[in-house]
C-alpha positions in Angstrom: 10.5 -5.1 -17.9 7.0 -6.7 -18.4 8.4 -9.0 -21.0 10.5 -10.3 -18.4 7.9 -10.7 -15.9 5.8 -12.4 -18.0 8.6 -14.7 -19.3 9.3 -15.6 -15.9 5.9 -16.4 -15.1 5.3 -18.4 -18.1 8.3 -20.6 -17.1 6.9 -21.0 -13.8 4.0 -22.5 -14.9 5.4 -24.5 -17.6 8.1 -26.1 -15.0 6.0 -26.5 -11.8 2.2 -26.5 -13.2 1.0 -23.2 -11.0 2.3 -20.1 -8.9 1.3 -20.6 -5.1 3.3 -17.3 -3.9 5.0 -14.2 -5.2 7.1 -12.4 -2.7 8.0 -8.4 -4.3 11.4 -7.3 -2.1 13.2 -5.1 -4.3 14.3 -1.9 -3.3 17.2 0.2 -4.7 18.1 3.7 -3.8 20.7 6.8 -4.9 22.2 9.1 -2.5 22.5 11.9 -4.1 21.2 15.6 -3.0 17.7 15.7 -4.2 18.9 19.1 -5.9 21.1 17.2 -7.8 19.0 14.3 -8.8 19.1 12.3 -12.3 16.0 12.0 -13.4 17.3 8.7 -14.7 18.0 7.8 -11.4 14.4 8.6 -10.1 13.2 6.2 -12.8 15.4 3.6 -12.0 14.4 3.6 -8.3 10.5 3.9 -9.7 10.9 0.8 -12.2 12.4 -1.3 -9.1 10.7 -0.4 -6.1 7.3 0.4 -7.4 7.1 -0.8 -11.1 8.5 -4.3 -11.2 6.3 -5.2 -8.2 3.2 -4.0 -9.7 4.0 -5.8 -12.9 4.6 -8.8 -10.9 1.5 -9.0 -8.7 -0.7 -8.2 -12.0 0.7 -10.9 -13.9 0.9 -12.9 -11.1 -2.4 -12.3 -9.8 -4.3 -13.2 -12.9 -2.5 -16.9 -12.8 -3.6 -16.8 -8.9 -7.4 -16.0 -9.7 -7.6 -18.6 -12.6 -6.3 -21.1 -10.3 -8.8 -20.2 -7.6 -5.8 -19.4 -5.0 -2.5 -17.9 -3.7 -0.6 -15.5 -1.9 1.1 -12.3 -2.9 3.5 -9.9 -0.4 5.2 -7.3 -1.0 7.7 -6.2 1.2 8.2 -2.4 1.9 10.1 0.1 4.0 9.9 2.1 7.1 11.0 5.3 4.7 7.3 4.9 3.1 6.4 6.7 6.4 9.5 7.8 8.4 12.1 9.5 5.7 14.6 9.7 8.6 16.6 7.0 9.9 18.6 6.6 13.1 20.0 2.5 12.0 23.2 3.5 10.4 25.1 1.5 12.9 25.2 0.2 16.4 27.3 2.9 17.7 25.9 5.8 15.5 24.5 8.6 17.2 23.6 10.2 13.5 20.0 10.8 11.5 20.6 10.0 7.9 17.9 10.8 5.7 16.7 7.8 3.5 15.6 10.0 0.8 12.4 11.3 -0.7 12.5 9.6 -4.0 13.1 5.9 -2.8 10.0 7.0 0.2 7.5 7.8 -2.2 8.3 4.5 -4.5 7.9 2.9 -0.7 4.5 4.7 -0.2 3.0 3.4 -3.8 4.1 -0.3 -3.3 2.3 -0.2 0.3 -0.7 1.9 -1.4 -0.7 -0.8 -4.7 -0.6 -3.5 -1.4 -3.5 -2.1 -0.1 -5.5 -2.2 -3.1 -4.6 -5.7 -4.2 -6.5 -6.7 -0.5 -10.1 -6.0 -2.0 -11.2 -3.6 -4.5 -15.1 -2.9 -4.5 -17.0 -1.5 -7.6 -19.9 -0.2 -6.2 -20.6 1.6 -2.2 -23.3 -1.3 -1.6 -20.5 -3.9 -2.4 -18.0 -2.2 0.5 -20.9 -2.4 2.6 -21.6 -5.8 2.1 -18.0 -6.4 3.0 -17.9 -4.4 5.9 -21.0 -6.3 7.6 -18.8 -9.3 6.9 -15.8 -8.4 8.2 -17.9 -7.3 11.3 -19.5 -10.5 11.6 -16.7 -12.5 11.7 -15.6 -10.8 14.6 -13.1 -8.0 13.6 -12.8 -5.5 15.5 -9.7 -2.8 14.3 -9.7 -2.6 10.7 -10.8 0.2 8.3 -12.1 0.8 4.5 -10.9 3.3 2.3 -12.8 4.9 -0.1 -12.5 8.0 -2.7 -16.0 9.1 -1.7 -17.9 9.1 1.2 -20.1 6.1 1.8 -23.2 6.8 4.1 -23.8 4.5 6.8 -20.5 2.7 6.1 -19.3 4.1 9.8 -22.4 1.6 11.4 -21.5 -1.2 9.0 -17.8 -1.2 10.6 -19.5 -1.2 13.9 -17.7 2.6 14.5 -19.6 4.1 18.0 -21.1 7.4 17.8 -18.6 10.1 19.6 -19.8 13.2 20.3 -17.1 14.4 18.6 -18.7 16.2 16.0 -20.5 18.4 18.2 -17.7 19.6 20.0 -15.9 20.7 16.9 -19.2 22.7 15.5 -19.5 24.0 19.4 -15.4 25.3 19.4 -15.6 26.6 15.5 -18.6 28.8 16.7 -16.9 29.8 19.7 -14.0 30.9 17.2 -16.2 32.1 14.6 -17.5 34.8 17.4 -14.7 35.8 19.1 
């Protein structure tokens, strides 16, 4: 409920002055055959695990960017990439499956996550980042973009594999046998 949220918020600042951290770790789920599924249900488990912590973090974040700092985590789950799960005791020997539905809320909250880290308007500003990044001495990390971004491979400091020449060289080799 964004009302709620923003409520909350608002009494946080009134009581303590400013918002230093925000930590998102909801999660609920049904288990129920996804053939059988209440769409009610779906939303419920959407408004919880993906919803509320959006609506947090933006609300949240805004307080965070006026003040010039802060922290915000959201905590996911192992079903955002692994539906099955082999925890359901100690002594189980059995795979329950986590479920579909409560996966995919999983998957937006860490995709959300990813895109509270930096959002860039324009290819030249990823680039920019990217020779930053590089200059400060990272080594494993990656952009992602919706389109392709020339040059953005040598920004990153990616080396050239010959790779691509292997693939053109075996899909030829396919194309003529």
């Amino acid at each position: 409920d964004i009302d709620a949220v923003d409520q909350l918020v608002s009494g946080i600042i009134d009581d303590l002055g400013r918002l230093d951290i925000l930590v998102n770790n909801a999660g609920i789920h049904r288990r129920v055959d996804p053939l059988d599924f209440d769409p009610a249900d779906i939303e419920a488990i959407l408004d919880v695990n993906f919803r509320g912590a959006f609506q947090a973090a933006a609300r949240v974040g805004r307080e965070m960017t006026a003040a010039g700092c802060g922290s915000i985590i959201n905590i996911s789950s192992h079903a955002a990439t692994n539906i099955f799960s082999s925890t359901l005791s100690a002594d189980s020997t059995d795979i329950a499956l986590i479920g579909q539905n409560y996966g995919a809320a999983k998957v937006g909250l860490e995709r959300f996550t990813w895109g509270l880290a930096a959002e860039f308007s324009t290819p030249a500003a990823i680039m920019e980042a990217a020779k930053k990044v590089r200059a400060a001495g990272y080594r494993w990390w990656d952009c992602h973009v919706p389109f392709p971004v020339h040059g953005l491979d040598l920004a990153m400091g990616v080396n050239y594999t010959i790779l691509p020449i292997i693939v053109f060289f075996g899909g030829l080799t396919g194309m003529c046998l």
